[in-house]
C-alpha positions as CSV (number, residue, x, y, z in Angstrom):
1,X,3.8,133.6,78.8
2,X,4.2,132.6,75.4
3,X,6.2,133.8,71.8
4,X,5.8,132.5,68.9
5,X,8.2,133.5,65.7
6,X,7.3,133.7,62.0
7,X,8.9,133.5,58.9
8,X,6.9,134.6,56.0
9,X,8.2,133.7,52.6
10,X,7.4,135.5,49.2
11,X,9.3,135.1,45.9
12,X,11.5,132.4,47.8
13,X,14.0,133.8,50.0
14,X,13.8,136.9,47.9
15,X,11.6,138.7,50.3
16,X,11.1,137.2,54.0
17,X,9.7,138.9,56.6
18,X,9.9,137.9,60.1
19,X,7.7,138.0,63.1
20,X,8.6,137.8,67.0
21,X,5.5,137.6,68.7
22,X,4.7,137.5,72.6
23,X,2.1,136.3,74.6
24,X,0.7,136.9,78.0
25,X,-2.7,135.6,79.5
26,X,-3.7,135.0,75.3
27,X,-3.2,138.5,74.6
28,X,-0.2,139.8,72.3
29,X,1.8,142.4,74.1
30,X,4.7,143.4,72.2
31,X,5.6,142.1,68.5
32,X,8.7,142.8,66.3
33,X,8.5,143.1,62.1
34,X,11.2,142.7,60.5
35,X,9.2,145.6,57.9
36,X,8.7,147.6,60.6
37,X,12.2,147.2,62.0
38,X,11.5,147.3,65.4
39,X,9.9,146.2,68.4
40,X,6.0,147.8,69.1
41,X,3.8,147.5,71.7
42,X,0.5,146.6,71.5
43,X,-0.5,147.2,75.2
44,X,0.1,150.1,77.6
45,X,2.7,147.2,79.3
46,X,4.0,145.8,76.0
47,X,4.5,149.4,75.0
48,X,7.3,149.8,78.2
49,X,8.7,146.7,77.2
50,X,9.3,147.6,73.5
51,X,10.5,150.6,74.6
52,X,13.3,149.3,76.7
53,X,14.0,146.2,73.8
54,X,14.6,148.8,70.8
55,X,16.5,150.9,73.2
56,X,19.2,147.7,73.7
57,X,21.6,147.6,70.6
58,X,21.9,143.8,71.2
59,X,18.6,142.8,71.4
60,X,17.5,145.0,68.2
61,X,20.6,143.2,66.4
62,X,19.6,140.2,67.2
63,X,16.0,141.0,65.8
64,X,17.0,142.3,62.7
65,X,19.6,139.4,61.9
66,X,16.5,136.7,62.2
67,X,15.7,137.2,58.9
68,X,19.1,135.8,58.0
69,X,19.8,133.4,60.9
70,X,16.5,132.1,61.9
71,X,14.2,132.2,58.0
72,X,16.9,132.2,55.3
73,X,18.8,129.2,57.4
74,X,15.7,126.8,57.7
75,X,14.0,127.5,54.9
76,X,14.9,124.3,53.5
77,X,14.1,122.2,56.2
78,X,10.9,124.3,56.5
């Protein structure tokens, strides 16, 4: 198993868009865009998994602040 997040930067920090990506056996299952503003599935497994993520306030809060929290902060360091 493996995820792999993404911050893509255009204008600055005027537009970012995030990416939370996971992995299983080199195939993506399950991805969230922070354009799309939720979790989707990209396999018939990945597609429960969303499913149950976007249906947990918390974990679709937590998504949706990334932008903020985990782009915006570091983009300095970055």
């Amino acid at each position: 198993r493996m995820g792999k997040s993404e911050c893509h930067f255009i204008n600055g920090t005027e537009k970012v868009r995030f990416l939370d990506r996971h992995f299983y056996n080199r195939e993506e299952l399950v991805r969230y865009d922070s354009d799309v503003g939720r979790h989707v599935g990209l396999t018939p497994y990945g597609e429960k998994v969303a499913r149950n993520w976007n249906s947990n306030p918390a974990i679709l809060e937590d998504a949706r602040n990334a932008v903020d929290t985990f782009c915006r902060h570091n983009y300095e360091i970055v």
